[in-house]
DRENFI-784908 format. One record per atom (N, C-alpha, C, CB): residue number from 1; residue in one letter; chain; atom name; x, y, z. Coordinates in steps of 0.05 Angstrom, whole numbers, plus 5000, padded with zeros to 4 digits. Each point is the difference from the previous one (the first is absolute). Glycine has a CB too. Layout:
- NUM, A, A, CA, X, Y, Z
...
***
This chain:
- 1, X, A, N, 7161, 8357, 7169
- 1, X, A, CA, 5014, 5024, 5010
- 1, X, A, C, 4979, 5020, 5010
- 1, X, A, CB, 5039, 4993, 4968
- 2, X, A, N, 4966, 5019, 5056
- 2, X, A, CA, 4981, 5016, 5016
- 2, X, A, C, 5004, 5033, 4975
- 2, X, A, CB, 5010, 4970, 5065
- 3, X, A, N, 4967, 5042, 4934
- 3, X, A, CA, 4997, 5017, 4980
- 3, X, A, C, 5006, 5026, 5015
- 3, X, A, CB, 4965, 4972, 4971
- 4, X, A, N, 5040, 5024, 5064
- 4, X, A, CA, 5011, 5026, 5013
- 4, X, A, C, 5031, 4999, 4990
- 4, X, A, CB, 4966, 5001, 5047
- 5, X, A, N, 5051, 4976, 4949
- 5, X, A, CA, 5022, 5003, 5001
- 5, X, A, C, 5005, 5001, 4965
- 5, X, A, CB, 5006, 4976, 5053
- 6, X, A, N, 4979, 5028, 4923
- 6, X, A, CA, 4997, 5004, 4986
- 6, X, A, C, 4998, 5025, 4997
- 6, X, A, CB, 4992, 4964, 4999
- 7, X, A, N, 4996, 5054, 5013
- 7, X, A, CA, 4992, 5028, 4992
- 7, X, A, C, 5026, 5014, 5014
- 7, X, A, CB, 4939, 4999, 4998
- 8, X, A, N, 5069, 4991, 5030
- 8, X, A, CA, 5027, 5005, 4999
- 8, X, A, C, 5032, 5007, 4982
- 8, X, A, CB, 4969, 4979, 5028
- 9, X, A, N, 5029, 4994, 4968
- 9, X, A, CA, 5022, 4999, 4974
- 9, X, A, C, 4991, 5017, 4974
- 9, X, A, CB, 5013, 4950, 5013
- 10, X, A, N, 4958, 5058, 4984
- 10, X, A, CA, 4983, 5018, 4975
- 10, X, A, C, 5019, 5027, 5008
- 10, X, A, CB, 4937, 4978, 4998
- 11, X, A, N, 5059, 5035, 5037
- 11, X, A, CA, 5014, 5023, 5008
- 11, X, A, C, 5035, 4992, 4993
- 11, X, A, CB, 4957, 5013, 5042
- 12, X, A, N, 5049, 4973, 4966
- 12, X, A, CA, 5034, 4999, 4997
- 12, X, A, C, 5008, 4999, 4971
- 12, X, A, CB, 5006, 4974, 5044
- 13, X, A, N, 4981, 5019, 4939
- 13, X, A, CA, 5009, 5001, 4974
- 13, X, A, C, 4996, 5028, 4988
- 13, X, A, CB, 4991, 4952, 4997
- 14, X, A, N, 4982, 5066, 5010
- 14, X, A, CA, 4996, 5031, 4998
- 14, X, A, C, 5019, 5014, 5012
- 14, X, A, CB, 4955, 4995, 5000
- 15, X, A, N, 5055, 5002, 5022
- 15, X, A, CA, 5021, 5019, 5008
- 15, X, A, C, 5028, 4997, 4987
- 15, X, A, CB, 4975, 5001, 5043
- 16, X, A, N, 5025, 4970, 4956
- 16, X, A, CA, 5031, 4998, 4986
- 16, X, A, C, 4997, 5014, 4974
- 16, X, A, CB, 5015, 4953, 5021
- 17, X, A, N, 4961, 5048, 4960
- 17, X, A, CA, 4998, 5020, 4977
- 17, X, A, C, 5008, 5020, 5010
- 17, X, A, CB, 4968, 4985, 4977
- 18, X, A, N, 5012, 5033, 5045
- 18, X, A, CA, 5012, 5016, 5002
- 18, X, A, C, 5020, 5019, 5014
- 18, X, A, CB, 4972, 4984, 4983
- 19, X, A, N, 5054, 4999, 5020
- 19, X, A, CA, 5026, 4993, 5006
- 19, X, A, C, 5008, 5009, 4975
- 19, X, A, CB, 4999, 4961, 5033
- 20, X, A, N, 5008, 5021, 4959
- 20, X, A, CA, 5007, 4996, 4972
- 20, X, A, C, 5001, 5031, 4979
- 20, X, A, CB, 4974, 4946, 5009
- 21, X, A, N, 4991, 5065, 4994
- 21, X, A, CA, 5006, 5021, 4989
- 21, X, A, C, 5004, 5017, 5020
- 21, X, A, CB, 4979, 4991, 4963
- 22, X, A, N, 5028, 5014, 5066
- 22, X, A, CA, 5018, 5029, 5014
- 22, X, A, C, 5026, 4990, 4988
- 22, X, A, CB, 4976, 5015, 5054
- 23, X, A, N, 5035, 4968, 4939
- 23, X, A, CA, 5022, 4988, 4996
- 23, X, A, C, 5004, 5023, 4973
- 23, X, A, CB, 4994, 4940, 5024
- 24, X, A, N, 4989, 5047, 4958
- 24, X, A, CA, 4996, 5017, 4977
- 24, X, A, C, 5001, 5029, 5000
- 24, X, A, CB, 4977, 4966, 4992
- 25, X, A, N, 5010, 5046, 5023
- 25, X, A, CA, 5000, 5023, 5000
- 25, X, A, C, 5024, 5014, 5008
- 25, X, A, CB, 4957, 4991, 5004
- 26, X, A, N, 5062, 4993, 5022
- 26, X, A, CA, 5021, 5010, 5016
- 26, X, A, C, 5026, 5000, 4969
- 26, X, A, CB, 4981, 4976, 5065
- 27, X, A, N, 5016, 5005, 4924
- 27, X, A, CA, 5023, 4997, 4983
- 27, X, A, C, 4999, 5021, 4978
- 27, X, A, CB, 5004, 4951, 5010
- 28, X, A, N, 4967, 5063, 4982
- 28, X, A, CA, 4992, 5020, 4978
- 28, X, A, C, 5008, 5013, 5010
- 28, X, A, CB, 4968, 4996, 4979
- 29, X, A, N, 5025, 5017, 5054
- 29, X, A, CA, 5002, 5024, 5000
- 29, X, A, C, 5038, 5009, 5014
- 29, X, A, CB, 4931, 5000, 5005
- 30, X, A, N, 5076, 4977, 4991
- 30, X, A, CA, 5037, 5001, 5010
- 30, X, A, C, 5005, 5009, 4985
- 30, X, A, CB, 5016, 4968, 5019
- 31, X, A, N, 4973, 5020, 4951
- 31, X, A, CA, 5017, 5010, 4965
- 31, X, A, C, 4997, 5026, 5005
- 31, X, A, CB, 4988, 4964, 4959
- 32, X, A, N, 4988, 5041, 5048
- 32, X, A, CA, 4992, 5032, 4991
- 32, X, A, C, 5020, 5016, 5014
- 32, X, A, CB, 4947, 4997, 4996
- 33, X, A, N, 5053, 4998, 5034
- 33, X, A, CA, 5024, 5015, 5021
- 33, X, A, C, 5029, 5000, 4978
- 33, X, A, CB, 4978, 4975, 5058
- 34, X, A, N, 5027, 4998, 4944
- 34, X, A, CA, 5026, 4994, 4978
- 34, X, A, C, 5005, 5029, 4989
- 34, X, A, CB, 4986, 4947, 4982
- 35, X, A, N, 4982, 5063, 4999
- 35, X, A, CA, 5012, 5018, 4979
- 35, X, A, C, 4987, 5027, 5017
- 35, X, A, CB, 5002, 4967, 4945
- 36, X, A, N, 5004, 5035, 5073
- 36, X, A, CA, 4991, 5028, 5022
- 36, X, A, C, 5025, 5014, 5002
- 36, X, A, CB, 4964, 4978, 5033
- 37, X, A, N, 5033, 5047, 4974
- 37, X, A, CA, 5029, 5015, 5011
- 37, X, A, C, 5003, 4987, 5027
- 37, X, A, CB, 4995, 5049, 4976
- 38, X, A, N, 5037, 4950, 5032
- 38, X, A, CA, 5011, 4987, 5025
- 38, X, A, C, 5015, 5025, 5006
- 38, X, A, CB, 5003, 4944, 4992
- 39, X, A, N, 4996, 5047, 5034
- 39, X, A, CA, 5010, 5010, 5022
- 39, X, A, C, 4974, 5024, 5011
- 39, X, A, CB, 5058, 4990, 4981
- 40, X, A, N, 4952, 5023, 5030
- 40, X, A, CA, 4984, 5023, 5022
- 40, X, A, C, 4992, 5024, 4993
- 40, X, A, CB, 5023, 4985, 5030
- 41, X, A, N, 4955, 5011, 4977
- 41, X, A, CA, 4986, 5033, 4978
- 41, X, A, C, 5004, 5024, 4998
- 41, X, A, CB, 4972, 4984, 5003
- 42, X, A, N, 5038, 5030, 4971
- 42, X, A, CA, 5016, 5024, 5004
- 42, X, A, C, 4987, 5023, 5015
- 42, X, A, CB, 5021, 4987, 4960
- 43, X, A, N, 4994, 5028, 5053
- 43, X, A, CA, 4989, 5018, 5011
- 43, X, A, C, 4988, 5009, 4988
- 43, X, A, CB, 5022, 5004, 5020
- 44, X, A, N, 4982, 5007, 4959
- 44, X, A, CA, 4978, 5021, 4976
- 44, X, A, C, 4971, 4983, 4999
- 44, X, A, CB, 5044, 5019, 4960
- 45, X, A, N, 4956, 4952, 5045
- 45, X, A, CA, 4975, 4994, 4994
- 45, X, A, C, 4987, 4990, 5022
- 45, X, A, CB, 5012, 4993, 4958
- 46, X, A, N, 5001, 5003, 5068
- 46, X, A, CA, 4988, 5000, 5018
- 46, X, A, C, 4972, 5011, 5018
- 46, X, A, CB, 5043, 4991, 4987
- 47, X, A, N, 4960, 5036, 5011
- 47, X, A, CA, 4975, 5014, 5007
- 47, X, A, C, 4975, 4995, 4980
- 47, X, A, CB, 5031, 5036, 5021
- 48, X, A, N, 4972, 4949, 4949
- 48, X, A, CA, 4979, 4993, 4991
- 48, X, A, C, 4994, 4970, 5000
- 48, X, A, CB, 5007, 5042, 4978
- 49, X, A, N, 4996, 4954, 5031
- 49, X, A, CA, 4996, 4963, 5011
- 49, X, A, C, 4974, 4991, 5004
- 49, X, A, CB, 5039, 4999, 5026
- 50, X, A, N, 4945, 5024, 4994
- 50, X, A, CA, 4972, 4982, 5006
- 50, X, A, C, 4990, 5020, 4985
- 50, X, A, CB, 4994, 4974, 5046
- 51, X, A, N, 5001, 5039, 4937
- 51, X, A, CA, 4987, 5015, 4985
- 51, X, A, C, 4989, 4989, 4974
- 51, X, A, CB, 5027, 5030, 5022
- 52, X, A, N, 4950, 4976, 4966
- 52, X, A, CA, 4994, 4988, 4985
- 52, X, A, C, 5001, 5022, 4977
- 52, X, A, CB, 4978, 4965, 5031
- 53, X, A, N, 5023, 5016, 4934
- 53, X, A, CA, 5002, 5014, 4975
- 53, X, A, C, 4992, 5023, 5009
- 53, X, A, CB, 4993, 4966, 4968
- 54, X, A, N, 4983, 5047, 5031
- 54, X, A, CA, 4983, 5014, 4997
- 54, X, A, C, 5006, 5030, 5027
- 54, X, A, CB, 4968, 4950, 4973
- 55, X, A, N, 5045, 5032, 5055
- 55, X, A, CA, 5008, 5020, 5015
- 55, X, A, C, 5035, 5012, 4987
- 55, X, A, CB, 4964, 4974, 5046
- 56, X, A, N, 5047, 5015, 4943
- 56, X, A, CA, 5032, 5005, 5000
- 56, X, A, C, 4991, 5028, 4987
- 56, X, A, CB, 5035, 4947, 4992
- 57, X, A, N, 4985, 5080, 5009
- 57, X, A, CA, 4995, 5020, 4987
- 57, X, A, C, 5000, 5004, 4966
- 57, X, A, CB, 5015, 5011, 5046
- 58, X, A, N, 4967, 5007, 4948
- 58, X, A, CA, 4998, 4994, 4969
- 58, X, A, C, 5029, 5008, 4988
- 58, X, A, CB, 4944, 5011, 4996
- 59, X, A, N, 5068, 5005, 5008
- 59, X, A, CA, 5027, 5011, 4994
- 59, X, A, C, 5023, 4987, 5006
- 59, X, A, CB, 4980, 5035, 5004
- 60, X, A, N, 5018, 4938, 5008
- 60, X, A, CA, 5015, 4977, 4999
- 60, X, A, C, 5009, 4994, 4976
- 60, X, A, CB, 4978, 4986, 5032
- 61, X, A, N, 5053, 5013, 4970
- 61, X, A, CA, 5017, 4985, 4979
- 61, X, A, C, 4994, 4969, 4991
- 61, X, A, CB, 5034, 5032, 5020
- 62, X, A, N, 4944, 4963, 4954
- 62, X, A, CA, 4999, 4983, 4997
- 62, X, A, C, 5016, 4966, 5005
- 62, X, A, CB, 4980, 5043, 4979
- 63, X, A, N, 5050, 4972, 5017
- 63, X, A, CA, 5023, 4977, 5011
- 63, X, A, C, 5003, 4995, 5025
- 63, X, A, CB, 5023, 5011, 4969
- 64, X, A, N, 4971, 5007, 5050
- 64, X, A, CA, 4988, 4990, 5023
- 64, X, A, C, 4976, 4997, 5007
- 64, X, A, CB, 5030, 5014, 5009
- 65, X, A, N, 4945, 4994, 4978
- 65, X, A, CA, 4982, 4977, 5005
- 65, X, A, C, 5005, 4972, 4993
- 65, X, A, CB, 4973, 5034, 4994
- 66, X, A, N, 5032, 4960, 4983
- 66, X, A, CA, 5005, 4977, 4993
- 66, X, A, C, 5027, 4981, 5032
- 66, X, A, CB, 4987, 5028, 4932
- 67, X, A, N, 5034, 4985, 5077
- 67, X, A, CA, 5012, 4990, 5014
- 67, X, A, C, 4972, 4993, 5020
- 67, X, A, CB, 5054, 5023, 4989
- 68, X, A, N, 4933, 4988, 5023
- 68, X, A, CA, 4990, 5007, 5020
- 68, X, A, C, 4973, 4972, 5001
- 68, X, A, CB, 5020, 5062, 4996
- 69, X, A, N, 4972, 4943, 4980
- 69, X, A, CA, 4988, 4967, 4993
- 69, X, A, C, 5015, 4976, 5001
- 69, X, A, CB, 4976, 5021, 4973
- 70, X, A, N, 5045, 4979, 5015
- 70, X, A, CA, 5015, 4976, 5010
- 70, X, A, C, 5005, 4994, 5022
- 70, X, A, CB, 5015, 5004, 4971
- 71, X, A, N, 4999, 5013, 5046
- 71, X, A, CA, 5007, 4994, 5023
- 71, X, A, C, 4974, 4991, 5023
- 71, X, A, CB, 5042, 5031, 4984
- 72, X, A, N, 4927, 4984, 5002
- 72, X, A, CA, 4980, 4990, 5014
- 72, X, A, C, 4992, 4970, 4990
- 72, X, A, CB, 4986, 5051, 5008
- 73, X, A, N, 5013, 4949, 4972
- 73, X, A, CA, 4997, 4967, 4980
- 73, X, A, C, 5017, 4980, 5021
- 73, X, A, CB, 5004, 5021, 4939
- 74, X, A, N, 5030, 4990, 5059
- 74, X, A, CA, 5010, 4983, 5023
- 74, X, A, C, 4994, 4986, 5020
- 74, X, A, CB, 5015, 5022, 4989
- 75, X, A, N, 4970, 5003, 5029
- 75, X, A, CA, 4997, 5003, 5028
- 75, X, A, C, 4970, 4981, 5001
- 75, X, A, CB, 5029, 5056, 5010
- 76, X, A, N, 4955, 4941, 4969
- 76, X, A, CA, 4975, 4987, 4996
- 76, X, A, C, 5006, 4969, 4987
- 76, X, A, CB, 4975, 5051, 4993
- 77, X, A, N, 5046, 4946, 4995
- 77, X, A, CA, 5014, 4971, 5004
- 77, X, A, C, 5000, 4991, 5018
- 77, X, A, CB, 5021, 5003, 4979
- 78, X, A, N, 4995, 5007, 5040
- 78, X, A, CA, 5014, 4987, 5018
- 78, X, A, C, 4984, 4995, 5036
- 78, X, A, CB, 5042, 5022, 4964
- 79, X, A, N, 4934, 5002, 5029
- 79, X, A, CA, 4976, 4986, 5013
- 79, X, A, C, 4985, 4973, 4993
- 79, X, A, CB, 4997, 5045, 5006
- 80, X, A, N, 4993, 4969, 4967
- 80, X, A, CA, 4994, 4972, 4991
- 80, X, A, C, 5008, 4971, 5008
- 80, X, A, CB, 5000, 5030, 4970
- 81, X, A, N, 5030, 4971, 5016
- 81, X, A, CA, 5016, 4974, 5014
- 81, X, A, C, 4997, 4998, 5026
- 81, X, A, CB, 5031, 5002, 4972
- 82, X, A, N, 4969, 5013, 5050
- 82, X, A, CA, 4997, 4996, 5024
- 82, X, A, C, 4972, 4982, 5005
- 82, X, A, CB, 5030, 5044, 5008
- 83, X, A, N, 4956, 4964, 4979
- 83, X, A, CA, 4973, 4995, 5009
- 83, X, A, C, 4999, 4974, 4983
- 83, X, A, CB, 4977, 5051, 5012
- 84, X, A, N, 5022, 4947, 4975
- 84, X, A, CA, 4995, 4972, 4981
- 84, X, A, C, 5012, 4975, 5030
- 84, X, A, CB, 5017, 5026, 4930
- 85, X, A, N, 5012, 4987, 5069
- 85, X, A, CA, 5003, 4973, 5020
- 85, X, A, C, 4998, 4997, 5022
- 85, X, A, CB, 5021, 4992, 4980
- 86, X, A, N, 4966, 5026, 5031
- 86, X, A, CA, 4979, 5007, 5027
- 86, X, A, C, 4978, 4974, 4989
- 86, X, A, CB, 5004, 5067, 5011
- 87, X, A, N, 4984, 4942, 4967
- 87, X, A, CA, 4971, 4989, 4990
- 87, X, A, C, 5012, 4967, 5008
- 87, X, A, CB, 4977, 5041, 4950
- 88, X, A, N, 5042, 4960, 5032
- 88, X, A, CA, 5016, 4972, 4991
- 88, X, A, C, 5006, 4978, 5025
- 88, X, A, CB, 5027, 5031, 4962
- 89, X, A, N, 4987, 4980, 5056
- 89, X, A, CA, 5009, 4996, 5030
- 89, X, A, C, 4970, 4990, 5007
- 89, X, A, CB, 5042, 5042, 5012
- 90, X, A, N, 4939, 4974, 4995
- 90, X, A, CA, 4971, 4995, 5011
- 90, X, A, C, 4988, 4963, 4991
- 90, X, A, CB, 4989, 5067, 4991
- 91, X, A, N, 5015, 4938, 4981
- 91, X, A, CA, 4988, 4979, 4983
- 91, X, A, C, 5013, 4979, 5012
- 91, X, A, CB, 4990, 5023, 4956
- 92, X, A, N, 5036, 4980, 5039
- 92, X, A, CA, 5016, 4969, 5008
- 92, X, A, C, 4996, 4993, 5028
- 92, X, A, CB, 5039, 5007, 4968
- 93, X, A, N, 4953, 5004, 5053
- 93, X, A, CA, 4995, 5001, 5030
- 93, X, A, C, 4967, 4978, 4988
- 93, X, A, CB, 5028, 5066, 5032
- 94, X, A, N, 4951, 4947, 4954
- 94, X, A, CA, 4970, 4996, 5010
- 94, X, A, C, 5020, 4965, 4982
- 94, X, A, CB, 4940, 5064, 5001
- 95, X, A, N, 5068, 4934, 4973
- 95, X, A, CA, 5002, 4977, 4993
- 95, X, A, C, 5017, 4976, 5021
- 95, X, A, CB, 4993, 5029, 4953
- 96, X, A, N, 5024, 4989, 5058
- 96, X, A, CA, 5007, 4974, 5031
- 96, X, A, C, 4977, 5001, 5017
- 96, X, A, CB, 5053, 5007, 5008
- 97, X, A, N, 4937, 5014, 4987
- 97, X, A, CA, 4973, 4984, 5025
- 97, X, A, C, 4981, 4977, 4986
- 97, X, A, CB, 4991, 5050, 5026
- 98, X, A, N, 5005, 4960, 4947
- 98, X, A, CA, 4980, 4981, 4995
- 98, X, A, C, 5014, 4975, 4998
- 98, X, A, CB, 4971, 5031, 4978
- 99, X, A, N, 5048, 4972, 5007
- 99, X, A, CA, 5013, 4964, 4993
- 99, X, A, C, 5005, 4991, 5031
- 99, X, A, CB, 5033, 5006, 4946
- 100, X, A, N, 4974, 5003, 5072
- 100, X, A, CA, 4998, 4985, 5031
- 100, X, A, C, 4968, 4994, 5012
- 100, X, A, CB, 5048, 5028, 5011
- 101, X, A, N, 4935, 4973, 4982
- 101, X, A, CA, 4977, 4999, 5005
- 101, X, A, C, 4987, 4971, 4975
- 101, X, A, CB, 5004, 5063, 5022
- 102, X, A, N, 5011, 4925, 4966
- 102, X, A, CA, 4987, 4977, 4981
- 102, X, A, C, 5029, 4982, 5010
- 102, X, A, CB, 4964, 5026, 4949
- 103, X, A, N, 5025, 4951, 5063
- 103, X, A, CA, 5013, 4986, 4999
- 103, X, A, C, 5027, 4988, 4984
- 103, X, A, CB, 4960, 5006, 5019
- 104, X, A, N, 5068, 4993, 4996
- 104, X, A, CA, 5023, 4988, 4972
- 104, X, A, C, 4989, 4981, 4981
- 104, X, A, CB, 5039, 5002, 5030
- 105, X, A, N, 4950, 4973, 4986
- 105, X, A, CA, 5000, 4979, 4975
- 105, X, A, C, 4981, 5001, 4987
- 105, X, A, CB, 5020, 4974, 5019
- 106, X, A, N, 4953, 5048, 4982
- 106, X, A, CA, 4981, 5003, 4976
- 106, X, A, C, 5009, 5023, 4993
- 106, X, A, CB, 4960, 4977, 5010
- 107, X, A, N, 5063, 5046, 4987
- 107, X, A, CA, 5004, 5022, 4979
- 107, X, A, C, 5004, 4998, 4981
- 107, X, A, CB, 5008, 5016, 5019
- 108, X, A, N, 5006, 4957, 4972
- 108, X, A, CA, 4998, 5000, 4957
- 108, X, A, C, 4979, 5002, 4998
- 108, X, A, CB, 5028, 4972, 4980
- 109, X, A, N, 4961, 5001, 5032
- 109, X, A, CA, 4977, 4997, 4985
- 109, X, A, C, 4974, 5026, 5007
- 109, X, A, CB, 5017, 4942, 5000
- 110, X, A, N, 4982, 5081, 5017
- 110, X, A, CA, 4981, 5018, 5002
- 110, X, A, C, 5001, 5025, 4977
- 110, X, A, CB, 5002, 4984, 5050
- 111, X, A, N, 5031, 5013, 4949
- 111, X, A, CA, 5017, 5009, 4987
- 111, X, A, C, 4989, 4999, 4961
- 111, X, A, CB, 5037, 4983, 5050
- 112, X, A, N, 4964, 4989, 4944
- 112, X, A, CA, 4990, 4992, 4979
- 112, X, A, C, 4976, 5005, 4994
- 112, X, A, CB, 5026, 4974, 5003
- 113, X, A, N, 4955, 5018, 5014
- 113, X, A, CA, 4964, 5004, 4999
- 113, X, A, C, 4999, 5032, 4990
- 113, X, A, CB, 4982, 4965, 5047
- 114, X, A, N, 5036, 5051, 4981
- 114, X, A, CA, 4995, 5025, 4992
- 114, X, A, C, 5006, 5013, 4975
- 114, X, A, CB, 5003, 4998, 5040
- 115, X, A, N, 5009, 4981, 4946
- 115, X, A, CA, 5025, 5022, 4976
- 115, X, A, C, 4968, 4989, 4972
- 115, X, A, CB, 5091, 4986, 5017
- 116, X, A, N, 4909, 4989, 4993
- 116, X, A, CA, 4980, 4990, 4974
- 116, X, A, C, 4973, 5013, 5000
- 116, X, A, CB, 5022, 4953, 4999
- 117, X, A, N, 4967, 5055, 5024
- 117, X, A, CA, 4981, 5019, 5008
- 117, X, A, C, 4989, 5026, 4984
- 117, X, A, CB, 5021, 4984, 5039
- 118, X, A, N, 5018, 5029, 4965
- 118, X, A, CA, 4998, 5026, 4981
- 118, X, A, C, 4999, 4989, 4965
- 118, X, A, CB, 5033, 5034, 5043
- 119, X, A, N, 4970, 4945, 4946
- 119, X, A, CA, 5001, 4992, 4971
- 119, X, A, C, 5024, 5019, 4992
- 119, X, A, CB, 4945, 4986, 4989
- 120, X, A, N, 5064, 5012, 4990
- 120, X, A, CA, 5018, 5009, 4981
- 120, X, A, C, 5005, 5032, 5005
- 120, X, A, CB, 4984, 4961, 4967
- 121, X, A, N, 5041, 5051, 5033
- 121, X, A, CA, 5003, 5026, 5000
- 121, X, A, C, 4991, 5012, 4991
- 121, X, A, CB, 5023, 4995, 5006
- 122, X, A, N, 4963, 5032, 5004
- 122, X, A, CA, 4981, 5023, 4991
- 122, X, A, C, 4977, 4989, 5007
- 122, X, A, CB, 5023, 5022, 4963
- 123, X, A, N, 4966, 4964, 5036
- 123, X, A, CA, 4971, 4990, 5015
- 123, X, A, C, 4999, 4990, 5024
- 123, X, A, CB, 4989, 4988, 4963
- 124, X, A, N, 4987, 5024, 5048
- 124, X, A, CA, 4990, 4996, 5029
- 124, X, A, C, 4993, 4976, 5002
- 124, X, A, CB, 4984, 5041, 5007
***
């Protein structure tokens, strides 16, 4: 087995990890949304949105600071999620490129070399 088409399948098995964990991450950070306030941000807390702890006024009603974090916590989910499967999307594109680039009838087996390569999970 040619050791270019080896280090190949080395890349396609690294990205599908990390697949796997945007995968991971997209499904954490759903739960978290899950337990976010829904719907559309109240007016009262609107004008403090891009503001940070430290800018909101000190004489702020603690119960609306507190709203005012959540609804930013929210709003930092749901980027998050966006982006993860931006990341995610990207990965699965470079892994169709690579797996089209090693021939069909040697990909188990580059497939295999590569997996026995890395030895046992958690070790390089």
């Amino acid at each position: 087995m040619d050791n270019h088409l080896i280090d190949i399948a080395t890349q396609i098995l690294t990205r599908q990890s990390s697949v796997q964990a945007y995968q991971t991450n997209i499904d954490t950070f759903t739960l978290i949304l899950d337990q976010s306030p829904q719907g559309p941000v109240p007016p009262e807390v609107e004008p403090y949105m891009g503001m940070r702890a430290g800018e909101l006024p000190v004489e702020m009603d603690e119960s609306l600071v507190e709203t005012v974090f959540a609804y930013q916590h929210r709003n930092d989910m749901i980027r998050r999620i966006r982006a993860e499967k931006q990341q995610k999307t990207i990965e699965q594109s470079v892994i169709e490129a690579l797996t089209a680039r090693i021939p069909a009838d040697l990909y188990d087996q580059a497939m295999q070399e590569a997996t026995a390569r890395q030895g046992p999970v958690g070790q390089a």
